[in-house]
C-alpha positions in Angstrom: -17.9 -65.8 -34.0 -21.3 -66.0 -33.1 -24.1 -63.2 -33.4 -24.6 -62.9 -29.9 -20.8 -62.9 -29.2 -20.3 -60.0 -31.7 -22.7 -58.4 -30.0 -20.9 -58.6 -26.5 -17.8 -57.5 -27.9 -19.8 -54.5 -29.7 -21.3 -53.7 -26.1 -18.1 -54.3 -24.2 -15.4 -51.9 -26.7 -18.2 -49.2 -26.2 -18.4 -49.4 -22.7 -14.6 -49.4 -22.6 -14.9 -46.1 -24.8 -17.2 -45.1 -22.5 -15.1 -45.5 -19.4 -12.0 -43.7 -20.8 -14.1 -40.7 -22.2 -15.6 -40.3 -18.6 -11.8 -40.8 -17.2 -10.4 -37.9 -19.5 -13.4 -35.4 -18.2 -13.3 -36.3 -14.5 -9.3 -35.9 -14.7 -10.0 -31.9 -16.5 -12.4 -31.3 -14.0 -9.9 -32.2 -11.0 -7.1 -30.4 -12.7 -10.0 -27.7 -13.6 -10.8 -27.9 -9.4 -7.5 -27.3 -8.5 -6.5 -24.5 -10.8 -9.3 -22.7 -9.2 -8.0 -23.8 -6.1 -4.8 -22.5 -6.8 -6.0 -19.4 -8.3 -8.4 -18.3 -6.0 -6.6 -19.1 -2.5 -7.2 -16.4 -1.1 -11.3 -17.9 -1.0 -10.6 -20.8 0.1 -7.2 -20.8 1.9 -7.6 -23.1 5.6 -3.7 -23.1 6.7 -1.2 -20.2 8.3 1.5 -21.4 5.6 1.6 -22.4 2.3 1.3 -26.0 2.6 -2.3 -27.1 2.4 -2.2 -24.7 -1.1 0.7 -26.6 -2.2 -0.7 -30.1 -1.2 -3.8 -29.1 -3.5 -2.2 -27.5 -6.6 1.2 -28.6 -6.9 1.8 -25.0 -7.9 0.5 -25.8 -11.2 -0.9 -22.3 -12.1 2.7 -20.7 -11.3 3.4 -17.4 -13.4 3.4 -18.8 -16.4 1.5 -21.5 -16.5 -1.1 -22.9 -19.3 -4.4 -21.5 -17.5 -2.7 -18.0 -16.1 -3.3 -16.0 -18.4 -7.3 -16.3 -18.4 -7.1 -15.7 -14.4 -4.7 -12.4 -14.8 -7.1 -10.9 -16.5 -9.7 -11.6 -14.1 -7.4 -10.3 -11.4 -5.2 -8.0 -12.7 -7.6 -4.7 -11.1 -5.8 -1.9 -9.2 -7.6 -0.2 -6.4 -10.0 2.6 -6.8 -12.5 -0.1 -8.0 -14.6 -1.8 -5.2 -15.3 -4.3 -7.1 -11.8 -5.6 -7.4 -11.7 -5.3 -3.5 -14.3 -7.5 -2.8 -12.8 -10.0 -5.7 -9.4 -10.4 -3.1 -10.5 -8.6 0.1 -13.6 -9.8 1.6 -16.9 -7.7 2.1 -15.8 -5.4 5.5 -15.0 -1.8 3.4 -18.4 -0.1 3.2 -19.0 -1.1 6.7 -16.0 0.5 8.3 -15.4 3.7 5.8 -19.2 4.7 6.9 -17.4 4.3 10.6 -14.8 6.5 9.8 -16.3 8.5 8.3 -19.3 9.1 11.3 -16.4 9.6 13.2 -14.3 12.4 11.4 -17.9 14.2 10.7 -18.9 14.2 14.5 -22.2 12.4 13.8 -20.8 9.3 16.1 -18.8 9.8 19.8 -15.0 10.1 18.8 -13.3 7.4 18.2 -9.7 7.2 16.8 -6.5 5.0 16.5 -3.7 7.2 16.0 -0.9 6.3 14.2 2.7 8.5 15.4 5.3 8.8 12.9 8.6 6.7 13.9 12.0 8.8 13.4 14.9 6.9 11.1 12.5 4.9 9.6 12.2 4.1 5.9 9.3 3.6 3.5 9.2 -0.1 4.7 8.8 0.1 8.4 6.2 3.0 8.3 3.8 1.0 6.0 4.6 -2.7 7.9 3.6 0.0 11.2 1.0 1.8 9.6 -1.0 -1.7 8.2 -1.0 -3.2 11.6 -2.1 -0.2 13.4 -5.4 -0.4 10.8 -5.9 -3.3 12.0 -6.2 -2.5 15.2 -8.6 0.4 14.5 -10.7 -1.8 12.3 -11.1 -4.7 15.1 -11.7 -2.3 17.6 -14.2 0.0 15.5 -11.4 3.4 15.7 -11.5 6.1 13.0 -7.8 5.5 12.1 -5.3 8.5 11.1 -1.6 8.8 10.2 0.7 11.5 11.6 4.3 12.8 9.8 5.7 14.6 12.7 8.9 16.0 10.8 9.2 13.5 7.9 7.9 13.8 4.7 3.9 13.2 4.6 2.5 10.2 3.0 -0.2 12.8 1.7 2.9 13.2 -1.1 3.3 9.8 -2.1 -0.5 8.4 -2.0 -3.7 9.4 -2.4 -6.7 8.2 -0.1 -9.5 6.1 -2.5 -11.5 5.2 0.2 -11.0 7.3 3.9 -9.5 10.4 4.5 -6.3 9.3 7.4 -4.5 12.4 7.6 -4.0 13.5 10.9 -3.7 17.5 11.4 0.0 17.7 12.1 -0.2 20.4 14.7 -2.4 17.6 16.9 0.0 14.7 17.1 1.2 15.0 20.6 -0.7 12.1 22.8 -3.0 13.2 25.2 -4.2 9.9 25.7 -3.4 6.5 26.4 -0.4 5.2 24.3 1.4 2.0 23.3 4.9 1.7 21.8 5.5 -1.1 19.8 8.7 0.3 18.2 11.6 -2.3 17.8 9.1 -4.8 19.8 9.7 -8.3 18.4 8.7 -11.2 20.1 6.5 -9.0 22.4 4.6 -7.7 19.9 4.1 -10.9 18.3 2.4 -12.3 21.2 0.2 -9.4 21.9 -1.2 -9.2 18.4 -1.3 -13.3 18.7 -2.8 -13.8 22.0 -4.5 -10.5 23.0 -7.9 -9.5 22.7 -7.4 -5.7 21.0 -10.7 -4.5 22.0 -9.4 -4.9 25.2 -5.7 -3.6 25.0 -3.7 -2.3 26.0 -5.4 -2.6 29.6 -8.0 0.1 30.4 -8.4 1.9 27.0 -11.7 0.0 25.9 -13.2 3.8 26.0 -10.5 5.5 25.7 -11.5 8.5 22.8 -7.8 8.2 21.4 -5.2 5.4 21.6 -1.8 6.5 19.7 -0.2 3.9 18.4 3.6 3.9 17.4 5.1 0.5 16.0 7.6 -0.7 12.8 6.8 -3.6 13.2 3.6 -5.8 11.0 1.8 -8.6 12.6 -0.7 -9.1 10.1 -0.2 -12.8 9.9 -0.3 -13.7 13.1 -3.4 -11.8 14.2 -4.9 -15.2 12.1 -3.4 -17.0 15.3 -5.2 -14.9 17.4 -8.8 -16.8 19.4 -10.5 -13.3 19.5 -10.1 -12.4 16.0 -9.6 -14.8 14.1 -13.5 -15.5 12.7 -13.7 -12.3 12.7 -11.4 -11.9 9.9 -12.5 -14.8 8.2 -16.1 -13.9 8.3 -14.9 -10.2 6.9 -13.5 -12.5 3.7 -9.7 -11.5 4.9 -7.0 -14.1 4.3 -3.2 -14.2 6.1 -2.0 -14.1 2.5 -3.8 -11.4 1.7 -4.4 -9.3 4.6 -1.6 -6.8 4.2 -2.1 -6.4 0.8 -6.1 -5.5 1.3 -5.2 -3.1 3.9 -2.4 -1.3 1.9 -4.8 -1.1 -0.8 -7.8 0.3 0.9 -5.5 2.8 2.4 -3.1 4.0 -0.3 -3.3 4.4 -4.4 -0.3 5.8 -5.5 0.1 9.5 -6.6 0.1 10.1 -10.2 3.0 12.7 -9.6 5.4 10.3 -9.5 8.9 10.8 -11.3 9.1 10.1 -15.4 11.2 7.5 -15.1 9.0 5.7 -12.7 5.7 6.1 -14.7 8.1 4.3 -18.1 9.2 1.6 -15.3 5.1 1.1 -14.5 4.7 1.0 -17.9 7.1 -1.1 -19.3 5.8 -3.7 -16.8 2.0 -3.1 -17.4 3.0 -4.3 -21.0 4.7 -7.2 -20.1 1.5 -8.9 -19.6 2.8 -12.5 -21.2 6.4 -12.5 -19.7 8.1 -13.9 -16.7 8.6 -11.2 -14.5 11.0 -11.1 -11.6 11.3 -8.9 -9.2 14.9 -8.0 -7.1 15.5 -6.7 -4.2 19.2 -6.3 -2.9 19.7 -4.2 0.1 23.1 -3.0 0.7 23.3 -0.9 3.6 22.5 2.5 4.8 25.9 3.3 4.3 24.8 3.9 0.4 22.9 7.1 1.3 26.1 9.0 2.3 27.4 8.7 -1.0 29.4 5.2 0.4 29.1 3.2 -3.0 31.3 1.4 -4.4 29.5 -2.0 -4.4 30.8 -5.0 -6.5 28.7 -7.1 -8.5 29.5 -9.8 -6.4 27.4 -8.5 -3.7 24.3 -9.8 -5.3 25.9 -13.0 -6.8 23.5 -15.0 -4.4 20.1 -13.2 -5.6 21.6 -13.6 -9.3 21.8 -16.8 -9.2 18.4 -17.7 -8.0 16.7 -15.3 -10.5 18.7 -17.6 -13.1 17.2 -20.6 -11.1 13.6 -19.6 -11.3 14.3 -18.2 -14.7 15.2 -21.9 -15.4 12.3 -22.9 -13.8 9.4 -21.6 -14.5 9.8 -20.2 -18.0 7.9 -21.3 -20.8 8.7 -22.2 -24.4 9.0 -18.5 -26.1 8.1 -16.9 -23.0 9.5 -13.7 -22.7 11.6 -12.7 -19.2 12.1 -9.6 -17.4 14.3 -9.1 -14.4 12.9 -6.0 -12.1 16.0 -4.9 -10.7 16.1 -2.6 -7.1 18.8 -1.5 -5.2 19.5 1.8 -2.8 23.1 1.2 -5.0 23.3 3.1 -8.5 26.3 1.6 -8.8 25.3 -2.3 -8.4 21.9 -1.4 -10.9 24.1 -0.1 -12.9 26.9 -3.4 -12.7 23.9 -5.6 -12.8 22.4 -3.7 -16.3 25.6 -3.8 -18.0 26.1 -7.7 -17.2 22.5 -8.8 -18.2 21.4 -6.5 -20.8 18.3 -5.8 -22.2 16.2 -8.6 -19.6 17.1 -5.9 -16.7 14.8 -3.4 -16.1 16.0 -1.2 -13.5 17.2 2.4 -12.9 20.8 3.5 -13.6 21.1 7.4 -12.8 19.1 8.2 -9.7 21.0 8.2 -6.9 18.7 7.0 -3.7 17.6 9.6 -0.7 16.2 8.0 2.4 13.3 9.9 3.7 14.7 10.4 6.6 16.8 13.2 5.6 19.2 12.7 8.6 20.5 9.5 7.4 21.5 11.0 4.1 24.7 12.7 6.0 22.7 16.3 5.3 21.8 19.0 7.7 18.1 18.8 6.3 17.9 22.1 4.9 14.7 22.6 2.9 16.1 21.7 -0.3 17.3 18.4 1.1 13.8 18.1 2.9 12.3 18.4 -0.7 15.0 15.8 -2.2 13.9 13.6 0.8 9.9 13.5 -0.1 11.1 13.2 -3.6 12.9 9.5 -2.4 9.9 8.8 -0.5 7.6 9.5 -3.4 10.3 7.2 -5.8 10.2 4.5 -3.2 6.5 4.1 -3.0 6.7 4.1 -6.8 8.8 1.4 -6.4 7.4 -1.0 -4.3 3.9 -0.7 -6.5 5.9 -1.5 -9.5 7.3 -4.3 -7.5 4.3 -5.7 -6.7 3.6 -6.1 -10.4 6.1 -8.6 -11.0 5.1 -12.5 -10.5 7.9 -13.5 -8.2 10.6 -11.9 -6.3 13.8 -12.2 -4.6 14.8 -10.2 -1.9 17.6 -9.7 0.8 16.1 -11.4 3.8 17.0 -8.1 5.5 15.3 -5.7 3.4 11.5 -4.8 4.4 11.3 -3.0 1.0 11.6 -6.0 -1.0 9.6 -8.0 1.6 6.6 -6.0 1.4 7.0 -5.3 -2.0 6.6 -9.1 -2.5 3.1 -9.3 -0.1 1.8 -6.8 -2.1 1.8 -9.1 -4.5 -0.9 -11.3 -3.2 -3.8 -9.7 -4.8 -2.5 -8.9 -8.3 -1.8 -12.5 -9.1 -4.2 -15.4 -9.6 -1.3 -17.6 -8.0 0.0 -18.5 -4.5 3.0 -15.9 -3.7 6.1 -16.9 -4.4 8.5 -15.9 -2.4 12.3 -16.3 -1.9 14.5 -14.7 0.7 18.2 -14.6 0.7 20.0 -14.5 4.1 23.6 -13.3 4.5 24.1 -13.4 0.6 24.1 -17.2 0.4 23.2 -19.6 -2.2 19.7 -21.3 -1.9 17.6 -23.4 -3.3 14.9 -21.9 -5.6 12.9 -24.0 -7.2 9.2 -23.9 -7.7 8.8 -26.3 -4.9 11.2 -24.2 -2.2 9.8 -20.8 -1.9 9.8 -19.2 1.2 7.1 -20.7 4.0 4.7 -17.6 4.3 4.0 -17.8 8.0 7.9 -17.6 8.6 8.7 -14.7 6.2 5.5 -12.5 7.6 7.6 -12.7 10.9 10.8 -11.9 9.5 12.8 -8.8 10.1 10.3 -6.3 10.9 7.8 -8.5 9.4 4.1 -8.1 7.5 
């Protein structure tokens, strides 16, 4: 072989070495592109479902994944810090607490949305209420307060980081305009789609007070709506994250939660490397009259998914926890014994539904106490929920649905989401979690 074709080859094998070494960082840099994709989505999230996320990351920062654990730490804040608001949130806080709080201190005309307390309602349906009613008073520039009527207050199971919404309860009855959206379903989806809010309901544009009473959440589809919608975006809000930002900015839980529920916190705080699941069955009502006798079965469906994504998504010497919830002692109880040591769940309290009517009790002070002592457990709950990386939930049950959106801004991944409807099997692989825009609009929705 000649110099000169020794030379060739010389040039030719480096340029080849070249090519491949540019290959290998332009292929990290894509994957590097769409981890932050996938972990920020929130930032950069231009679809009402889930698809345009998937499409981009192929899900491949799911719980668990090789680059998670850098971005939980990033992300893993809890609220009281402003600076982890803004991280997930957007940039509107400052701007409306000084509103508020012109407004509660007289220095601007009075202003307020009014929230009124809906009777038989759990935990779930106040807050899925409560967060679209803020929503209202932050598009329509309201001071925004919550009312109790006869319930227990919320004033027992959260503290306020950022405004101040209690409402006296001795000044709940409306003396102004007011708009039911209690039990509303496809009309209140439309109105919070279509309607401009500063603007409705019709004539109360200066109205001083609008009371609001809903159990119902829209959050979602207020990205639908043509008078809001850049409004939201501009504030930094996302339809993934919208619930969760407003729950946050409005509630930090009580430290005077139960001993058993600060252990369950715990336990999960520590669990910083494992798989968590979270589970939510919902049996009935029924369960809060001291009707329980519920077989294992009943949850066979949920089981067997948990053991799908188990399957799924856990790594090689990853640890797993199952978060187990139920308003039945006796299915945690069934569902601890079968599983062992993975469960985490609670197997002596018996359940009380704020509401101390639907307990089957006369409501006598003592059973008003045990009643804010469910509602204080509950909220407990559902933060603890919220920790977990994915969840499965009885399509039916708003506690595990919004214990699952709450999700959004304590993970660096897309939610993951999985429904079970009429406790049959499904699907539940990585790729077949539940379309977001269709679960915010689910039973009494997000």
């Amino acid at each position: 072989m000649t110099e000169a074709k020794r030379k060739r080859l010389c040039w030719a094998v480096c340029a080849l070495f070249l090519l491949l070494a540019s290959a290998a960082v332009c292929f990290q840099l894509i994957e590097d592109i769409q981890l932050a994709f996938s972990s920020q989505w929130s930032v950069v999230y231009l679809s009402l479902d889930n698809s345009w996320v998937r499409s981009v990351s192929g899900y491949k920062s799911a719980p668990g994944g090789a680059h998670a654990l850098e971005y939980e730490e990033r992300f893993r804040r809890w609220p009281g810090d402003k600076t982890w608001l803004a991280d997930k949130c957007g940039n509107w806080q400052d701007e409306y607490t000084k509103l508020h709080n012109s407004i509660i201190n007289g220095t601007s005309p009075p202003r307020y949305a009014v929230s009124l307390y809906v009777e038989k309602t759990g935990l779930a349906d106040k807050l899925t209420g409560i967060i679209t009613e803020f929503y209202y008073a932050l598009l329509t520039r309201r001071a925004f307060q919550i009312t109790h009527g006869n319930q227990p207050p919320f004033e027992a199971a959260y503290d306020a980081p950022f405004i101040n919404w209690t409402r006296p309860n001795d000044f709940v009855e409306p003396n102004g305009p007011f708009w039911g959206l209690v039990n509303m379903d496809e009309d209140s989806v439309e109105i919070f789609r279509t309607q401009d809010l500063r603007e409705f309901p019709e004539g109360t544009a200066d109205a001083e007070t609008v009371y609001i009473q809903s159990n119902r959440g829209r959050t979602h589809v207020l990205f639908d709506n043509p008078f809001h919608r850049q409004q939201l975006l501009d504030w930094g809000l996302r339809p993934d994250t919208a619930f969760a930002c407003a729950y946050h900015y409005l509630f930090s839980l009580t430290d005077r939660i139960s001993p058993e529920m600060k252990r369950e916190i715990s336990v999960l705080e520590g669990a910083k490397d494992a798989l968590k699941i979270g589970i939510m069955v919902r049996v009935g009502d029924h369960v809060f009259k001291g009707d329980d006798d519920t077989p294992l079965e009943t949850a066979a469906a949920d089981l067997a998914c948990v053991e799908q994504i188990e399957e799924n998504r856990l790594r090689s010497g990853q640890q797993v926890l199952w978060y187990f919830l139920s308003e039945s002692l006796t299915l945690r109880q069934k569902v601890k014994e079968r599983y062992g040591d993975k469960v985490l769940t609670n197997t002596e309290r018996v359940a009380k539904h704020p509401d101390c009517t639907l307990n089957g009790e006369s409501c006598a002070q003592a059973e008003r106490d045990s009643a804010a002592a469910g509602l204080v457990f509950g909220a407990a709950q559902v933060h603890a929920l919220a920790m977990t990386d994915v969840q499965v939930f009885t399509r039916d049950s708003g506690f595990g649905r919004i214990g699952a959106w709450l999700s959004a801004v304590s993970h660096c991944h897309p939610l993951a989401l999985y429904a079970i409807a009429q406790r049959q099997p499904r699907s539940c692989s990585i790729g077949s979690s539940d379309d977001l825009r269709a679960s915010s609009l689910e039973w009494a929705g997000i």
